[in-house]
C-alpha positions as CSV (number, residue, x, y, z in Angstrom):
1,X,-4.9,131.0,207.5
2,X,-5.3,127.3,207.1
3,X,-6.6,126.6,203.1
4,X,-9.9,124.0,203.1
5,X,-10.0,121.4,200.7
6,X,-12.7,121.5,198.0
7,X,-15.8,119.6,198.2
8,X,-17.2,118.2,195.5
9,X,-20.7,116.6,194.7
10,X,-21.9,113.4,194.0
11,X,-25.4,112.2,192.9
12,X,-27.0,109.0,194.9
13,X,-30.4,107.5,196.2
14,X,-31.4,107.3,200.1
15,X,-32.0,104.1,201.1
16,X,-32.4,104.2,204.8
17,X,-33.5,106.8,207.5
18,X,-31.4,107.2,210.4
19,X,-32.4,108.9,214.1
20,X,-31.3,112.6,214.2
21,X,-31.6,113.4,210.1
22,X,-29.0,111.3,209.0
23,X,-29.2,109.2,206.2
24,X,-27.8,106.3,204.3
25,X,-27.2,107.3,200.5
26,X,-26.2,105.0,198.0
27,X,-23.8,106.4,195.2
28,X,-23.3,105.7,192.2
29,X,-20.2,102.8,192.6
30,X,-22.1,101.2,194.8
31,X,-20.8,102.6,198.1
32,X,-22.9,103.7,200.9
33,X,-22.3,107.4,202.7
34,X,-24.1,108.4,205.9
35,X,-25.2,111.8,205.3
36,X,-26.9,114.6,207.4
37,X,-29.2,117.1,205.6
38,X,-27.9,120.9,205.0
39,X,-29.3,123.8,207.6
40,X,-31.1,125.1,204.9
41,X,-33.4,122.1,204.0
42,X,-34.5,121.6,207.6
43,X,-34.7,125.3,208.0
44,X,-37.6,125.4,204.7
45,X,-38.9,121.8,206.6
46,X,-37.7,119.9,203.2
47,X,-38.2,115.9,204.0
48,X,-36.3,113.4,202.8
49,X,-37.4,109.9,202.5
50,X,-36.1,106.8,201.4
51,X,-36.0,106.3,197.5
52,X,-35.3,110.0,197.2
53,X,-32.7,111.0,194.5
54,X,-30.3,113.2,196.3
55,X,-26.8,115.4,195.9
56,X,-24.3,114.7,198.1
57,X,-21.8,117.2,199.0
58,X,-18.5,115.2,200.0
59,X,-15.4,116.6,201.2
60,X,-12.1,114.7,199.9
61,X,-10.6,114.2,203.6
62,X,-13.6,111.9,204.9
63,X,-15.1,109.5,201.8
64,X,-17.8,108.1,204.1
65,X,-19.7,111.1,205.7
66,X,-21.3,113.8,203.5
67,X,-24.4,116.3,203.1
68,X,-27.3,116.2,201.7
69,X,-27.8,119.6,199.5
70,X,-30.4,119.2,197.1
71,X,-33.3,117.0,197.0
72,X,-34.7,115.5,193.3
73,X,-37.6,113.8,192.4
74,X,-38.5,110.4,193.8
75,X,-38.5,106.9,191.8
76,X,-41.9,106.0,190.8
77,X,-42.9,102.1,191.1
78,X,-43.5,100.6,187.8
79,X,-46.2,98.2,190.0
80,X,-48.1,101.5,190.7
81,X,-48.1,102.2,187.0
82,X,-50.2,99.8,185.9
């Protein structure tokens, strides 16, 4: 039985929607990840939009792809604020 490497998590912001739920997600070293959203969240209609605050699931074999598990709050303007 073949072993699968561990994935681990990172936490990052969307910046751009992509056709097909994909997603570009900025970490926080400054790299950029195209990322797809988890069955779940599209399953219970979650949306994800750009400025969303997002965990990405990464596996160590492929540093540039990754899933989107869990959805956080969004950034508030500071221009809305006021």
């Amino acid at each position: 039985m073949a072993v699968t490497p561990k994935r681990f998590e990172i936490t990052g912001e969307v910046t751009e929607s992509l056709p097909n739920n994909m997603y570009r997600v900025k970490v926080r070293d400054n790299r950029m990840l195209l990322c797809t959203i988890v069955y779940k969240m599209t399953r219970r209609r979650i949306k994800v939009v750009p400025g969303d605050s997002v965990i990405v699931e990464v596996a160590p074999n492929d540093l540039t792809r990754g899933r989107i598990v869990y959805r956080g709050v969004r950034k508030q303007d500071s221009d809305n604020n006021e």
